[in-house]
FITORKOL-157869 format. One line per field, with one value per residue (C-alpha): residue number from 1; residue in three letters; y, z, x. Coordinates in nm, 2 decimals, padded with zeros to 4 digits. Example, Ala and Ser with C-alpha at 12.3 -4.5 7.8 and 13.67 -1.06 7.14 Angstrom:
2
seq	[1 / 2]
type	[ala / ser]
Y	[-00.45 / -00.11]
Z	[00.78 / 00.71]
X	[01.23 / 01.37]
***
This chain:
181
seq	[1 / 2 / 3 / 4 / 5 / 6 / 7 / 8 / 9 / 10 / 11 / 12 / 13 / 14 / 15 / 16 / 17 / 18 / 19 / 20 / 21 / 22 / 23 / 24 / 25 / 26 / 27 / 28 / 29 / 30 / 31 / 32 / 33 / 34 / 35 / 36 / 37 / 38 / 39 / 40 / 41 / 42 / 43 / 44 / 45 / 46 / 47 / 48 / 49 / 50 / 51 / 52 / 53 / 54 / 55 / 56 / 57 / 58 / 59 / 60 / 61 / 62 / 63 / 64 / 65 / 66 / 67 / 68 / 69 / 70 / 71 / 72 / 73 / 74 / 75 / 76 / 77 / 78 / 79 / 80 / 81 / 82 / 83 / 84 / 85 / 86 / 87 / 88 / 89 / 90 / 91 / 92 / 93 / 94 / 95 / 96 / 97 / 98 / 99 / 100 / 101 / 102 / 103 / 104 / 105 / 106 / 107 / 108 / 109 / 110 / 111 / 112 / 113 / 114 / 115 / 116 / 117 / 118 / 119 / 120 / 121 / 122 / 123 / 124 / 125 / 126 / 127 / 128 / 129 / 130 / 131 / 132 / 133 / 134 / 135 / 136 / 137 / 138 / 139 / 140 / 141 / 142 / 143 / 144 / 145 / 146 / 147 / 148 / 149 / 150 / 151 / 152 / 153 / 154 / 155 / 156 / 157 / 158 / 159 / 160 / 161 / 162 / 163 / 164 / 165 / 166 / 167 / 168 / 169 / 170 / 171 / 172 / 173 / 174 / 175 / 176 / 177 / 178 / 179 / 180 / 181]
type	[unk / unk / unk / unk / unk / unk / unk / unk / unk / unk / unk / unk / unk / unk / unk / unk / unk / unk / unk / unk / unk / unk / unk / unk / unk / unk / unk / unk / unk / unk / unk / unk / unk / unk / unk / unk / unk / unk / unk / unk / unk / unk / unk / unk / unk / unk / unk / unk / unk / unk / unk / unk / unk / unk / unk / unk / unk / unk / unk / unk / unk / unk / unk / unk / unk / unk / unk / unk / unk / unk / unk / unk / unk / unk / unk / unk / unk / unk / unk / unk / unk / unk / unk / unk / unk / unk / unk / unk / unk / unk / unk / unk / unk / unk / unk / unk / unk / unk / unk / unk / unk / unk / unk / unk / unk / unk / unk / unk / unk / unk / unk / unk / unk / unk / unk / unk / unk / unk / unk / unk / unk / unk / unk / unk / unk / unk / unk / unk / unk / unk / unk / unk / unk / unk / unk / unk / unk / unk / unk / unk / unk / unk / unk / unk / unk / unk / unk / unk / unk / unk / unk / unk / unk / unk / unk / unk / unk / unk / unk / unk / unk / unk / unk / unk / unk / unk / unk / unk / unk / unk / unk / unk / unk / unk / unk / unk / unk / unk / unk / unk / unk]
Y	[-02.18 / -02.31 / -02.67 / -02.81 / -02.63 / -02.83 / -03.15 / -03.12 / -03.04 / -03.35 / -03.56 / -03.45 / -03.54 / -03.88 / -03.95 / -03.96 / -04.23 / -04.42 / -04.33 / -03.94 / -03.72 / -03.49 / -03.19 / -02.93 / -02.59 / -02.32 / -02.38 / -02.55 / -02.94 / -02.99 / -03.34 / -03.46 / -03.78 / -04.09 / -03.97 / -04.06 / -04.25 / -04.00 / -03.81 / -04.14 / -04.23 / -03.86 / -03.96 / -04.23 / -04.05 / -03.80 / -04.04 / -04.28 / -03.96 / -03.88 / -04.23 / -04.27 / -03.96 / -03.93 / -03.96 / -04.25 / -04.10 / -03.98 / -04.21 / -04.15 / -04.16 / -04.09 / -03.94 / -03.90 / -03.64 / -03.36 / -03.16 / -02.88 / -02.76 / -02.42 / -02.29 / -02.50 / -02.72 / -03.04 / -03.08 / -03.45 / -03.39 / -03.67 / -03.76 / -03.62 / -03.71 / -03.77 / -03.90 / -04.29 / -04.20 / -04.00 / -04.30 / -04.56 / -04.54 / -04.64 / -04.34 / -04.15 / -03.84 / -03.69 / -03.31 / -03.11 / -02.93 / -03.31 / -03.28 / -03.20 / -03.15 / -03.19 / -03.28 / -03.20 / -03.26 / -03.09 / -03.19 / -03.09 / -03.08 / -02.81 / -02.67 / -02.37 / -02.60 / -02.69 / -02.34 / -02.12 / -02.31 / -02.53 / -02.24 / -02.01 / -02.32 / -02.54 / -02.25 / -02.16 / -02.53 / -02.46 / -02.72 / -02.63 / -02.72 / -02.74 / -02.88 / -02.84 / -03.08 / -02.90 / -03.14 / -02.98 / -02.64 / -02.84 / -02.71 / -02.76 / -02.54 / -02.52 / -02.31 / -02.24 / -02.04 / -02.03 / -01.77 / -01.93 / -01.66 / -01.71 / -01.91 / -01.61 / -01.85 / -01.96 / -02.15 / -02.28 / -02.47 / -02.62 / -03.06 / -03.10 / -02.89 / -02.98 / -02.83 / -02.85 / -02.96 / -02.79 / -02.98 / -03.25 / -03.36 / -03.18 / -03.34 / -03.23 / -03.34 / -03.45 / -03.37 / -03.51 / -03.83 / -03.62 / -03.67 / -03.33 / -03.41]
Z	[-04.04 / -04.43 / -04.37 / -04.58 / -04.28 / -04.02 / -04.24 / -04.23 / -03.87 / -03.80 / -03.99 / -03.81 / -03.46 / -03.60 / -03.67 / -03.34 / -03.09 / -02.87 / -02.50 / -02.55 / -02.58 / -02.86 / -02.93 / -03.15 / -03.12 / -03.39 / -03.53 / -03.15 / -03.12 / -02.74 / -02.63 / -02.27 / -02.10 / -01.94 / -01.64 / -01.30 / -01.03 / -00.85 / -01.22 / -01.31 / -00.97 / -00.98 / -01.34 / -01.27 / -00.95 / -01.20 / -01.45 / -01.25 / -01.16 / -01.53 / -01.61 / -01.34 / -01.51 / -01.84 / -02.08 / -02.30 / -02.61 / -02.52 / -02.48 / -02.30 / -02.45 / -02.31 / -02.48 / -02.78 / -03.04 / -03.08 / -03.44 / -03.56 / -03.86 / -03.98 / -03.62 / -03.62 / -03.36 / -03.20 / -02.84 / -02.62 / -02.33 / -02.05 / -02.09 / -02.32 / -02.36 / -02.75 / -02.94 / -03.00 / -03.39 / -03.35 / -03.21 / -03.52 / -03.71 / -03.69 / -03.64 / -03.29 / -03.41 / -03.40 / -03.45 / -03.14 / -03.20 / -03.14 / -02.73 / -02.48 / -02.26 / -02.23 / -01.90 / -01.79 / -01.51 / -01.45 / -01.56 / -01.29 / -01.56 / -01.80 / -01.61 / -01.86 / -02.14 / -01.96 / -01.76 / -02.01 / -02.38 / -02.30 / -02.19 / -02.48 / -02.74 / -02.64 / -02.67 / -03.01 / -03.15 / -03.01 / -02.67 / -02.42 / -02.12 / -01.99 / -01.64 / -01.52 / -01.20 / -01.07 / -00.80 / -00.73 / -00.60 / -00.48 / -00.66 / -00.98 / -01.19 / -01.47 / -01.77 / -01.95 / -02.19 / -02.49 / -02.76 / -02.98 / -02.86 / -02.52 / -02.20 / -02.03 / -01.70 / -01.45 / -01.17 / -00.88 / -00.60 / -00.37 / -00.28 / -00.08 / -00.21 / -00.48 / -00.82 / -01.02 / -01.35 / -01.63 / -01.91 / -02.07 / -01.77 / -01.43 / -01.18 / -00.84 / -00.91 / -00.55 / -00.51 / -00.16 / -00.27 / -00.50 / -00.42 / -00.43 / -00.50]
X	[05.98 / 06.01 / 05.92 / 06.24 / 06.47 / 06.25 / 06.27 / 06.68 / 06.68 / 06.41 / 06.62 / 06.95 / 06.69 / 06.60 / 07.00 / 07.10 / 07.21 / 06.92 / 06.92 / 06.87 / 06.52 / 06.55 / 06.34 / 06.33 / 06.31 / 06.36 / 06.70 / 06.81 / 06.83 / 06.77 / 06.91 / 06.83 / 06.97 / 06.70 / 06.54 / 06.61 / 06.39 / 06.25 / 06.12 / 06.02 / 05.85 / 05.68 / 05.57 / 05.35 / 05.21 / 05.09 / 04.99 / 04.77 / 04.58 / 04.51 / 04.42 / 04.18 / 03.98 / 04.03 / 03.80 / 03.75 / 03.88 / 04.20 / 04.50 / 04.79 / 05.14 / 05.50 / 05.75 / 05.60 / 05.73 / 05.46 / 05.52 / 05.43 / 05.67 / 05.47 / 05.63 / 05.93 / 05.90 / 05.91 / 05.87 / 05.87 / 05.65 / 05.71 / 05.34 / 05.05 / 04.70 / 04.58 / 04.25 / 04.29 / 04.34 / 04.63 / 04.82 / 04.75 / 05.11 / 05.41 / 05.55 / 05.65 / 05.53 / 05.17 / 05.07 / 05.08 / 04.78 / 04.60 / 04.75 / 04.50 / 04.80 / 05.16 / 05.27 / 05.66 / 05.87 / 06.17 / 06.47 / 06.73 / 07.01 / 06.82 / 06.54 / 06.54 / 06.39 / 06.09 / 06.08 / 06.15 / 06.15 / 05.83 / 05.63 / 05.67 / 05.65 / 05.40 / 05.11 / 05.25 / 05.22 / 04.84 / 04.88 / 04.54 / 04.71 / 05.11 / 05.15 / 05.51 / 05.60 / 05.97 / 06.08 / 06.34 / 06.13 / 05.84 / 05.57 / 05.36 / 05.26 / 04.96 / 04.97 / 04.62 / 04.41 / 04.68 / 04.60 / 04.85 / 05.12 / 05.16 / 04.94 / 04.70 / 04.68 / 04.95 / 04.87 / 05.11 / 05.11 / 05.34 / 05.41 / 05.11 / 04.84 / 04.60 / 04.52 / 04.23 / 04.27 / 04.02 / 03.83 / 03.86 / 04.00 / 03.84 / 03.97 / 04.19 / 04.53 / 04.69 / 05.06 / 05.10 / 05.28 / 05.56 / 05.90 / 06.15 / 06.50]
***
């Protein structure tokens, strides 16, 4: 994408009212409304797993924008994992190819951004890992081994069941105390 188009629509993203998560795909500006409890309570079930394993250098950050203009995109994962650096500015942006994962749960409203958009952006804007929580099927779901096309690996499991999670974080992520909707 010609990085002046991206600029315009990134400005048109920045312009808009509080209380929304925008994104950007291609020429599409993707607005969202604030979660609900149970995304939020399945968030932080998630998140204190990653926290209690990850490695020093990475930092956790929610909602933060991920860029990456040459492919015309800018995505707001729920929660992503990023070197300490990447987080010193001011600004709520960071290049994507910095995430060691971007970490999703379903929006009930739109679940084709995160099923469908998510999965064939985030391994173009060169994201390792994508770990999709859908609370309303029950299951989660990790996409891995990008080639900067598409992700080679899919892995699902159901609310319940455990799923390893490769390096830098190797760890067996424990669903049992998700919440379906």
């Amino acid at each position: 994408m010609n990085p002046e188009h991206f600029a315009l629509l990134d400005e048109a993203r920045r312009s808009l009212p509080d209380g929304f998560k925008v994104e950007i795909s291609g020429d599409t500006i993707v607005m969202m409304v604030g979660p609900t409890g149970i995304h939020q309570r399945n968030l932080l079930v998630v998140r204190r797993q990653f926290d209690a394993r990850v490695p020093a250098e990475l930092l956790p950050s929610e909602n933060t924008d991920l860029v990456s203009p040459n492919v015309g995109k800018s995505r707001n994962p729920d929660l992503t994992y990023l070197p300490a650096e990447a987080l010193e500015s001011t600004e709520n942006q960071v290049p994507a190819e910095f995430a060691a994962i971007a970490v999703e749960l379903v929006a009930p409203s739109n679940p084709e951004n995160d099923w469908v958009g998510k999965v064939r952006d985030y391994p173009l804007m060169g994201i390792p890992l994508y770990l999709l929580v859908d609370a309303r099927q029950k299951t989660v779901t990790l996409f891995s081994r990008p080639d900067g096309t598409r992700y080679h690996r899919r892995e699902d499991i159901e609310f319940g069941e455990t799923l390893h999670l490769p390096e830098p974080f190797d760890f067996e992520l424990v669903t049992d105390g998700l919440l379906g909707y």
